[in-house]
C-alpha positions as CSV (number, residue, x, y, z in Angstrom):
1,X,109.6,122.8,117.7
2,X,109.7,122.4,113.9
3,X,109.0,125.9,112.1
4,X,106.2,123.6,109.6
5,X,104.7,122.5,113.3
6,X,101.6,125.3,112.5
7,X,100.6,122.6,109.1
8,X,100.9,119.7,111.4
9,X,99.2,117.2,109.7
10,X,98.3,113.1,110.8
11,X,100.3,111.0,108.1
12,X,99.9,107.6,107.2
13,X,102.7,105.3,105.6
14,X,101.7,101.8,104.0
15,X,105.1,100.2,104.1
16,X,108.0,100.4,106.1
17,X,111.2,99.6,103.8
18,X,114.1,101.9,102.7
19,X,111.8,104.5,101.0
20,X,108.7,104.6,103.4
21,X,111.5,104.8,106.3
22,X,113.4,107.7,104.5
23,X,110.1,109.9,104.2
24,X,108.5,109.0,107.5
25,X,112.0,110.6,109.2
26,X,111.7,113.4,107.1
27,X,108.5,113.8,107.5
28,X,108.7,113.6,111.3
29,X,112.3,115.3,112.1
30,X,111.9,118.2,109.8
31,X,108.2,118.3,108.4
32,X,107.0,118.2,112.1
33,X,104.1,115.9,111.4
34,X,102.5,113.4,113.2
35,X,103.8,109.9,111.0
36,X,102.4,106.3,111.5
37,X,104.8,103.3,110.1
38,X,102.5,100.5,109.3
39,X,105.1,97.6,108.7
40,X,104.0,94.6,107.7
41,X,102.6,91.9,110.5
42,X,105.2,89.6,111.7
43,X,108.7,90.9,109.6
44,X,112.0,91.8,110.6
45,X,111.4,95.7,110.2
46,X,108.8,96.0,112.5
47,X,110.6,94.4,115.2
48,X,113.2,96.6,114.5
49,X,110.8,99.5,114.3
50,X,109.5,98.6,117.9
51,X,113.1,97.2,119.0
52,X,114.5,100.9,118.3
53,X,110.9,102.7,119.6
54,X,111.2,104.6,115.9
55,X,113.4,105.5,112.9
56,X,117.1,105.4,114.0
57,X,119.8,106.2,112.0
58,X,123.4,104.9,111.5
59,X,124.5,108.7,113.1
60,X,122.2,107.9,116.0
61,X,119.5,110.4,115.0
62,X,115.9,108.9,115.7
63,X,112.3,110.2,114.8
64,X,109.7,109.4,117.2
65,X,106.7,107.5,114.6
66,X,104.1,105.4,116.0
67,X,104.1,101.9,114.8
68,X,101.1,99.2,113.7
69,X,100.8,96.6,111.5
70,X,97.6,97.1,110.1
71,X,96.0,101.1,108.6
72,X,93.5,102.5,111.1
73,X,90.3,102.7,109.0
74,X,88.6,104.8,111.5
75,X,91.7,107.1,111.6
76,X,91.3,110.7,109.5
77,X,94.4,111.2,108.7
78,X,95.7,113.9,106.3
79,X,97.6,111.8,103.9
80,X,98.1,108.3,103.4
81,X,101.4,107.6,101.7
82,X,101.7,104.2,99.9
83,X,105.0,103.4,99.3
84,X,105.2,99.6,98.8
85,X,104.9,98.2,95.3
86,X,101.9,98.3,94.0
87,X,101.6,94.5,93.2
88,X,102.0,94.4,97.2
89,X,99.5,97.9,97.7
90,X,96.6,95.6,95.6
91,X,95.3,93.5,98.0
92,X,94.9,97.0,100.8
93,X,92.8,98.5,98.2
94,X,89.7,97.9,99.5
95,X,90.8,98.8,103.2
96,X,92.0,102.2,101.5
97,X,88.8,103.3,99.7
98,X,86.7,102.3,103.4
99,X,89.8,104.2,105.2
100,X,89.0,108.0,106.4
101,X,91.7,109.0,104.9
102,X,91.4,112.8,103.6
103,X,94.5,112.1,100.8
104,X,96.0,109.0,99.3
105,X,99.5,109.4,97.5
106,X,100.7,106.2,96.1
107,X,104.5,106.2,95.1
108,X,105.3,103.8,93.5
109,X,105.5,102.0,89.9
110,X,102.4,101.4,88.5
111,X,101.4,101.0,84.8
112,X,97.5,101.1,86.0
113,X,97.5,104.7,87.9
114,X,93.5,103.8,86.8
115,X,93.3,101.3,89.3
116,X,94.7,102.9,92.1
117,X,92.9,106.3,91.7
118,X,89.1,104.5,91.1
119,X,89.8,102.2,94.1
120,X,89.7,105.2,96.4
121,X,88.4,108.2,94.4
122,X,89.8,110.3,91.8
123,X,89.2,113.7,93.9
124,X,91.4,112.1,97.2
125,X,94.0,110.0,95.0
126,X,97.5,111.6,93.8
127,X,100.6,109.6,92.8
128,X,104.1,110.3,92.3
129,X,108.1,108.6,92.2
130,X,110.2,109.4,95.1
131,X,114.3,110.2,93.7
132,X,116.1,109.3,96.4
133,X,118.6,107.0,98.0
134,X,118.2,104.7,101.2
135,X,119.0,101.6,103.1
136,X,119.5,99.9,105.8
137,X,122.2,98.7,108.2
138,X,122.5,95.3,109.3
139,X,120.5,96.5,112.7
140,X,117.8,98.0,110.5
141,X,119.1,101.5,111.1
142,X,118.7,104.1,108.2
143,X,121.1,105.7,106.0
144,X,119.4,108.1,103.4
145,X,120.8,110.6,100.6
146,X,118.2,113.2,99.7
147,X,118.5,115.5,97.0
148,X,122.2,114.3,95.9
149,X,122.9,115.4,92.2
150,X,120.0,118.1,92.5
151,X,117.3,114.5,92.5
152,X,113.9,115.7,93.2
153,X,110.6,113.7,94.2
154,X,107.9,114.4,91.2
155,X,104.6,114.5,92.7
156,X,101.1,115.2,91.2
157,X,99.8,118.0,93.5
158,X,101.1,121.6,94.5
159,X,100.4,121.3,97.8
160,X,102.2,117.5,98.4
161,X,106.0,119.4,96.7
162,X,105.5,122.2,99.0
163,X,104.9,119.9,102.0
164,X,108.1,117.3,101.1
165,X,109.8,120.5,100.2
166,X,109.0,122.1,103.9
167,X,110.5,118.7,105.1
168,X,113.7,118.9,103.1
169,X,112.8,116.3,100.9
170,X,113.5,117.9,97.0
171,X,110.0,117.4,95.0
172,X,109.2,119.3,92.0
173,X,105.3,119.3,90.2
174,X,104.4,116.9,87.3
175,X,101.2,117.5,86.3
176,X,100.3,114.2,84.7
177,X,101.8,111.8,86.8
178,X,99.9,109.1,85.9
179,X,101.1,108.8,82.1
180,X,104.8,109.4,83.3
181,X,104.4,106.3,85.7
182,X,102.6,104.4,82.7
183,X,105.6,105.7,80.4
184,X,108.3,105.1,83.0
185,X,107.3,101.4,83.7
186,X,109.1,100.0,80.3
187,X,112.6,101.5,81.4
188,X,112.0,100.7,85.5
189,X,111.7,96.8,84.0
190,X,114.5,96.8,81.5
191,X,117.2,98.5,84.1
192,X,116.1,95.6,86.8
193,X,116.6,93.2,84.2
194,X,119.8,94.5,82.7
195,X,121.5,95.0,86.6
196,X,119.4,91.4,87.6
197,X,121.6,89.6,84.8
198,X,124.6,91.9,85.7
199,X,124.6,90.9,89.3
200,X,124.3,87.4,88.4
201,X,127.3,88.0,86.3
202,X,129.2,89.8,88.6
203,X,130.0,92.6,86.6
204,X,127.2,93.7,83.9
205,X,124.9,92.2,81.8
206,X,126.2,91.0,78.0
207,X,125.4,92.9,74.7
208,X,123.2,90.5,73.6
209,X,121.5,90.6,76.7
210,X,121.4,94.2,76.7
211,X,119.8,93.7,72.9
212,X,116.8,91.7,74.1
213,X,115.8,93.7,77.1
214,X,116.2,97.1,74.5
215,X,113.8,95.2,72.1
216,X,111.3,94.7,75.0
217,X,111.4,98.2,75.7
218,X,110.8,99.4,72.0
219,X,107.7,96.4,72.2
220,X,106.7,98.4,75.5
221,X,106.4,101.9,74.0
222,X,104.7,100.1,70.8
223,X,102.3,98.7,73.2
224,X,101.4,102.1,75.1
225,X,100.9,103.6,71.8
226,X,98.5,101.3,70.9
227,X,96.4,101.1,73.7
228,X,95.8,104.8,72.4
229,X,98.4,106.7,74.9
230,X,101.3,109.3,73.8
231,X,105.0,108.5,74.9
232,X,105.6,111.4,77.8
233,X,107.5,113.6,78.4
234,X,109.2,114.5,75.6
235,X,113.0,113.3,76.8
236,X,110.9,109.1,76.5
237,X,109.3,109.7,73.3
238,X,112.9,110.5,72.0
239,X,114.0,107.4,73.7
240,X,111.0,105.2,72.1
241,X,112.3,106.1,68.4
242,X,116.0,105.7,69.5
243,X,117.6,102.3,67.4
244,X,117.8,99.4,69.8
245,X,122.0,99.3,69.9
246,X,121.4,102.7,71.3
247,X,119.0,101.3,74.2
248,X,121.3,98.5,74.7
249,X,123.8,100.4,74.9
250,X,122.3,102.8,77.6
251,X,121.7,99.0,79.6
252,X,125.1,97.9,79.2
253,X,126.9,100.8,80.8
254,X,124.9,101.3,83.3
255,X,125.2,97.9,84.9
256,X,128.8,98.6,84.8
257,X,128.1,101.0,87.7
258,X,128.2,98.7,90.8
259,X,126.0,100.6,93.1
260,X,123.4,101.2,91.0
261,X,123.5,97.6,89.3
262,X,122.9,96.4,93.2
263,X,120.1,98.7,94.0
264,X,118.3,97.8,90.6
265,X,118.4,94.0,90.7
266,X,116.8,94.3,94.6
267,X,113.7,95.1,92.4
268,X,113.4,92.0,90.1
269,X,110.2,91.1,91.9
270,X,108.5,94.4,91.1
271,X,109.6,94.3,87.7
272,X,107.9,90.8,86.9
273,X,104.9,92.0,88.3
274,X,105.1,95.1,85.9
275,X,105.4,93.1,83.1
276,X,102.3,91.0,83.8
277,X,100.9,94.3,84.3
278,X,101.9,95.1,80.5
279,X,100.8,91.8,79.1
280,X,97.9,91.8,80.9
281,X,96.8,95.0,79.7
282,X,98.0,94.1,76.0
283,X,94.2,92.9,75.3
284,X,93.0,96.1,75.1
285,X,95.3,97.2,72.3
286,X,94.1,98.5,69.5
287,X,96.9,97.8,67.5
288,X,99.3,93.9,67.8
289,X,102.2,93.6,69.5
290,X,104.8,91.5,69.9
291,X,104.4,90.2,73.6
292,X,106.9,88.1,73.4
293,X,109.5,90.9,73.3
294,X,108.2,92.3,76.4
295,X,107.4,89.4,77.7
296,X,111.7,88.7,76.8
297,X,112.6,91.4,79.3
298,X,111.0,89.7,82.3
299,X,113.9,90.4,85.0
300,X,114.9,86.6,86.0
């Protein structure tokens, strides 16, 4: 019996890829909770979710979840953990804010944390960015690195980092998550650019390349600034009055690295979204911007 089993809670997780799959095993292995997988109707990974009767790993290891394709309304769970991206977590909105659900935590990029937290409440919604590493075999079996390098989970609530922390997954407190996810969306668009054009390239995105998508990012903090929000924390507003070859730069060497070019162009989809999300919300600037330099680091 897990020594957290006395805080057993009922958990929720909207999406059933790498990072839903990594916390759910967590969640249930060491945590000791209770941990739905709600995969998507009809896909691969929940036939391989109901194939494998849970979460198996490539060592063999398996956590026993309970699998549907559709949330419970009726349910009261604890938590609800949305993990999909929130493009995809749009259209369950309304199914969340009817949902018993005591807690919502969506993880996952978002330059409209507004949205989210008035579509189910203010008082039951909390956000946060999970650091971690995971994927898939080809058998749809886990492999996940938690905590490598000293990477912690931010979260927006005390008592969500004491509970990943209980199931050895490494959070820390942020206690305005939703501007550092407003803040964070820029650089989350211009690194699956940069490693999108790199991958195409089989090796790295060019320097001009690297130049345009730097400009969009400049544009991007311009634009947050404008719609009457501060650059946060402190380590991005450096980074929003650094020179564009230095911001390029940053995007060139890092899509040198092969792994992490790989993992970043899998989220090209996200990152258009993102930027509609940032054009979108451009009319409501008090201050013009140059969409077109945002609109320049679309990932392709």
């Amino acid at each position: 019996m897990s020594a957290n089993s006395a805080a057993r809670q009922r958990i929720a997780i909207l999406g059933a890829g790498r990072i839903g799959s990594a916390l759910a095993f967590q969640l249930t292995r060491t945590g000791g909770h209770e941990v739905t997988m709600v995969a998507r109707s009809g896909s691969v990974r929940l036939r391989q979710l109901e194939r494998d009767r849970g979460i198996l790993t490539v060592k063999g290891d398996r956590a026993d979840v309970t699998i549907v394709d559709q949330l419970d309304e009726q349910a009261p769970y604890d938590l609800v953990i949305v993990t999909m991206f929130a493009h995809q977590a749009a259209p369950l909105l309304p199914s969340l804010q009817r949902s018993a659900a005591k807690e919502v935590l969506f993880m996952c990029n978002t330059f409209n944390p507004d949205v989210l937290s008035d579509a189910v409440g203010a008082e039951r919604s909390a956000f946060g960015m999970p650091f971690l590493q995971a994927d898939f075999d080809g058998e749809g079996r886990l492999v996940a690195t938690i905590g490598a390098g000293g990477q912690k989970s931010i979260l927006s609530r005390q008592s969500l980092v004491d509970q990943f922390n209980a199931a050895s997954v490494p959070a820390s407190f942020e206690g305005n998550m939703p501007l550092w996810l407003r803040c964070h969306t820029p650089l989350c668009i211009a690194f699956q650019s940069a490693c999108a054009v790199g991958e195409r390239r089989r090796g790295g995105c060019g320097w001009g390349e690297a130049r345009v998508v730097a400009g969009g990012v400049v544009e991007a903090f311009a634009l947050i600034r404008a719609l009457g929000y501060r650059v946060y924390p402190a380590s991005k507003a450096r980074l929003s009055r650094s020179p564009v070859w230095l911001l390029a730069g940053l995007l060139w060497g890092i899509t040198r690295n092969r792994a992490f070019r790989e993992l970043l162009a899998s989220g090209r989809l996200e990152g258009r979204a993102l930027t509609d999300a940032m054009i979108a919300a451009a009319e409501g600037s008090k201050q013009a911007v140059q969409l077109s330099r945002i609109e320049a680091m679309r990932p392709l």
